[in-house]
C-alpha positions, 0 to 999 in steps of 0.5 A: 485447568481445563475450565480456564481454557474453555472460558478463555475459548468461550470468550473468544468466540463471543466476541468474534460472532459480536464482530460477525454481528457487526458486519451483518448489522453494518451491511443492512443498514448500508443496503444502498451500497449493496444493491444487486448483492446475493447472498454469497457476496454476505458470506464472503464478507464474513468469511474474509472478515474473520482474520481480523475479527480473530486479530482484533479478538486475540488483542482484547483477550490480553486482559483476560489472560493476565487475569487468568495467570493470576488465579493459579497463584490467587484462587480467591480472585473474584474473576468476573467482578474484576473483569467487568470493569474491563468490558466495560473498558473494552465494550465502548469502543467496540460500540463507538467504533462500529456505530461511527463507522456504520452510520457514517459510511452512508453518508460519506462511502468510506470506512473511518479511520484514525484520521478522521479523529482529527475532527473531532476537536471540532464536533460541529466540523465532524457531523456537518454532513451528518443530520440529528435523526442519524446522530440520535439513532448513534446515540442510542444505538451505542448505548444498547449495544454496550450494555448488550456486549457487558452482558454478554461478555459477563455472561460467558465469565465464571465467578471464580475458578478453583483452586489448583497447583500453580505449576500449572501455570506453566500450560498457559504460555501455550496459551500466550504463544497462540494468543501472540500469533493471533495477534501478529495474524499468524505465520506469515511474513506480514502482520496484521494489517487493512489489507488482509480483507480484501478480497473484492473488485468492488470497495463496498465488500471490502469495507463490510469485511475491515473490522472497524475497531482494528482500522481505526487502532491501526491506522492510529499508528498510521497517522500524522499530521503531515501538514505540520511538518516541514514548514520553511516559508509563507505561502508566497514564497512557497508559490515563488519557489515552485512555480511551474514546478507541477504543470499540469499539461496534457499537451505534446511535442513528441507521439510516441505511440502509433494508437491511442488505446493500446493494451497495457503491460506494466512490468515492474522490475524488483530493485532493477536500477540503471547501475546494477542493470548498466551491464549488457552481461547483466540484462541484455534483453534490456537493452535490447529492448530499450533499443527497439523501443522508447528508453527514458534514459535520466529517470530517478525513483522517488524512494528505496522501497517497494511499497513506496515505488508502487505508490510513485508508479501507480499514484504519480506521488511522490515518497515521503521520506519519514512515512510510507504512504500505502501503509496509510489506511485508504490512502489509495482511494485519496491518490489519484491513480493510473489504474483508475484513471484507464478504468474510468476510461474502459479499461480492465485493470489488474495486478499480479505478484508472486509473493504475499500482497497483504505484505505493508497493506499492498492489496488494500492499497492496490485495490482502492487505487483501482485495480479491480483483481489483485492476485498473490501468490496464493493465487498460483499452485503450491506446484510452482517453483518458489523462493525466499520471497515467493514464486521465482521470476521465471515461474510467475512470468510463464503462468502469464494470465489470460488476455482480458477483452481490449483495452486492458491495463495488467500491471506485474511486480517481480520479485526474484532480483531481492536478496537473498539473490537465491534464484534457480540459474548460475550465469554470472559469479556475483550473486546479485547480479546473477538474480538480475540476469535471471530476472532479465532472461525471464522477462525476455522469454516472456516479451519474445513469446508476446511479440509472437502473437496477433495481440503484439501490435497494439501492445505498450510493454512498460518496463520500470523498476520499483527502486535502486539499490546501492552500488559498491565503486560509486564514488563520493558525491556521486551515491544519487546514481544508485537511485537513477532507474531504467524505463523503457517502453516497448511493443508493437504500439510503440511508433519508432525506437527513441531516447528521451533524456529528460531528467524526470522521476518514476512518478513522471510515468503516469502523466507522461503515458496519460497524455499520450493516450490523451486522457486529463492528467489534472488529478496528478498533483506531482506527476509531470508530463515529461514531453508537454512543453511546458516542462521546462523546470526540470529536476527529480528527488528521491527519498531515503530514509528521512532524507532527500536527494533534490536532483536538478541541472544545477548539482545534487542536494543531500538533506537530512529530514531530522537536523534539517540541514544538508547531510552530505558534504560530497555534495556541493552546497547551493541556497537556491537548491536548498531553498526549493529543496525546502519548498519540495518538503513542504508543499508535499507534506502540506497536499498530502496531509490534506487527503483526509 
């Protein structure tokens, strides 16, 4: 019995100190990358490495258990003649997939993925940038490097096992159970994913760190050939229907702010939509707030998740409605990003969250959008209050972190306003309005204990919230309410209290700040400058789950992603809005399948 659990150990070891190896190998050969790394920076890269070196080891080892369940009941199995055809299975693509990624990174600076497969229905498109001593070197490297992982692999299996009573069996659904939670990357609330690697502000540790077979596997499920879909009309009509929909235009009717280098505070509001938030019993510090300052009044979410809003906020791209953009492999180095846009410019940048920032690939997301610190809720002591999804508002708000040298950009993610609406504080009867209130009073507390200190004058405090949430009462042909969202602007950098209500959605925000600021907003293919000129053709959309909201001074169009048709007969139908409802579609789906 024992013998069966120590070669299944055995087994796994082996093949995490080959992932290990990997890492070792992978930096060496990319040692241009790596200029000015000590040796404490290698460590950590296998240090945070090993989560999904042990993720990816538990999935390989499923073959091996399978096989070692059978010999309780067939003692005479020849194991290791059957499992060698298994490693040799298992072995190419744990060569290919760390030669294709070593050798290719020095040549294009970014780990590969499933996306990158799509080239290889055109190998001479795939290894244009690759020169023949490289794909030689591949070639033999991959071929030593599967017969040395056969070897070994072979060598760590017995020939047989001996023979013992089948009830024991019974101790290897211990061993599935461990195995399942290797797998899933353990207990916590999310699975194994990119992000659980990184850990640093600079992407080349990351990379070293993200075990390549995993990425590639994951990002196979994360995959699809966007341009594809959603395909109305010809490029002329495409052009016809959204022009001047996307002007890129950094120009100005309106200074809304009193510096153009301002320190930036972007609190970002868990499901705080205008409706649930429209009472002053609910959010009084709001609207006091947004009294004092710059309140965009008819501002939509681009979508109902979290995840989703973060990438319409921190991108200024719009949500999919059939796909989540951050849960996509190195999407967040292809979007252009408010965060990187302000450090190119010399800003600090970071994001605070007070629940699991691996949770749908958060951290890797934020991380290469160009957040240089990214801290969860690991990142505050076990002391602090906590609820369901993390450490409560009130908590998170008063560990506020220390000011970073000017300019800086720190960009916050609450979370207490989300159900299961459990907060420490009774104010109101409904439970969920209550959480908001709390939520509302804790980003007061934190806002007036600011505008207290010397820094307050050249402070932007930036309030939006991540997504709506549905609202009981709206009535038919009005549902799109719950979608509209508060933003407000506010601080000592702020000139003078006003309201913009310009229909706009939250992905407008990063032009709109960018211009003011007077930095190029060209790189934002769907974020609008919402006070240029030039934005006259106004309209928003949200997307829900496989489907669109199409918003614009004309009516509201529902449409279904799957029929592909209207899907809600409260709305009145217009074929002009369907049509750039349409077009919407497919030029998003068309750029966005386009960031390979």
């Amino acid at each position: 019995m024992t013998k069966r659990i120590f070669f299944l150990v055995r087994l796994y070891i082996t093949i995490v100190l080959i992932f290990v190896t990997q890492k070792l190998l992978f930096m060496l050969f990319n040692l241009a990358y790596g200029k000015g790394l000590g040796f404490a920076d290698w460590l950590a890269v296998l240090w945070h490495g090993l989560p999904l070196d042990s993720v990816t080891a538990c999935y390989l080892l499923a073959v091996p258990v399978v096989t070692v369940l059978a010999t309780y009941f067939f003692p005479r199995l020849p194991v290791r003649r059957i499992l060698v055809w298994y490693y040799v299975l298992a072995a190419v693509p744990m060569a290919l997939a760390f030669a294709a990624d070593t050798v290719l990174y020095s040549f294009w600076g970014a780990k590969v993925d499933a996306a990158d497969l799509i080239y290889a229905t055109n190998p001479k498109d795939m290894l244009a940038s690759v020169t023949l001593p490289a794909i030689l070197l591949g070639a033999l490297v991959i071929a030593l490097l599967v017969f040395h992982y056969i070897r070994r692999l072979r060598h760590a299996t017995p020939e047989r096992f001996e023979a013992v009573h089948p009830a024991w069996s019974a101790v290897m659904l211990v061993v599935v159970a461990l195995q399942f939670l290797g797998i899933r990357g353990g207990l916590g609330d999310s699975t194994a994913n990119p992000s659980y690697a990184y850990f640093s502000p600079k992407p080349y540790l990351n990379h070293a760190a993200l075990n390549p077979l995993f990425n590639i596997t994951h990002s196979l499920f994360k995959t699809e050939d966007l341009t594809a879909q959603f395909q109305f009309y010809d490029e002329a009509r495409i052009a016809q229907l959204t022009q001047d929909a996307y002007p890129h235009d950094n120009a100005i009717s309106d200074t809304l702010l009193s510096t153009s280098r301002p320190d930036i505070l972007l609190l970002i509001w868990e499901g705080a939509g205008s409706e649930i938030t429209a009472p002053d019993s609910v959010a009084p510090n709001l609207h006091r707030w947004q009294r004092q300052g710059v309140y965009f009044s008819n501002c939509y979410a681009n979508s109902f998740r979290t995840d989703r809003g973060l990438v319409a906020v921190v991108n200024g791209w719009p949500a999919l409605p059939t796909t989540s953009l951050m849960k996509k492999a190195d999407m967040g180095r292809k979007l252009p990003s408010l965060a990187r846009t302000l450090r190119e410019a010399g800003y600090t940048t970071s994001f605070y969250y007070g629940g699991d920032i691996d949770f749908t690939n958060m951290r890797g997301h934020l991380s290469e959008s160009g957040f240089s610190l990214v801290c969860g809720g690991e990142h505050y002591p076990s002391s602090v209050d906590r609820g369901n999804w993390g450490v409560t508002d009130g908590a998170f708000l008063r560990a506020f972190p220390a000011q970073e040298p000017s300019p800086w950009l720190m960009a916050m993610l609450t979370l207490s306003s989300h159900e299961p609406w459990d907060v420490p504080m009774k104010r109101l009867d409904d439970a969920r309005r209550n959480a908001f209130s709390y939520t509302d009073s804790c980003m007061g507390a934190l806002l007036d204990s600011l505008s207290r200190t010397p820094s307050w004058d050249n402070l932007l405090v930036v309030i939006v919230a991540d997504h709506g949430i549905p609202v009981d009462g709206l009535p038919s042909g009005s549902r799109h309410l719950s979608t509209r969202i508060p933003i407000v602007w506010t601080g000592g950098a702020v000139k003078e209290p006003r309201v913009v209500d310009v229909l706009m959605n939250q992905s407008d925000l990063p032009a709109t700040l960018l211009a003011q600021l007077g930095m190029d907003v060209g790189a934002f293919s769907f974020s609008r400058n919402v006070l240029a000129p030039s934005y006259r053709n106004r309209f928003a959309v949200n997307a829900y789950k496989n489907g669109l909201y199409y918003i614009d001074s004309t009516g509201v169009t529902s449409y279904d992603c799957q029929s592909l048709s209207e899907s809600d007969g409260a709305y009145p139908s217009d074929p002009v809005r369907l049509q750039k409802t349409q077009s919407h579609l497919q030029l998003l789906y068309r750029t966005t399948g386009l960031l390979r």
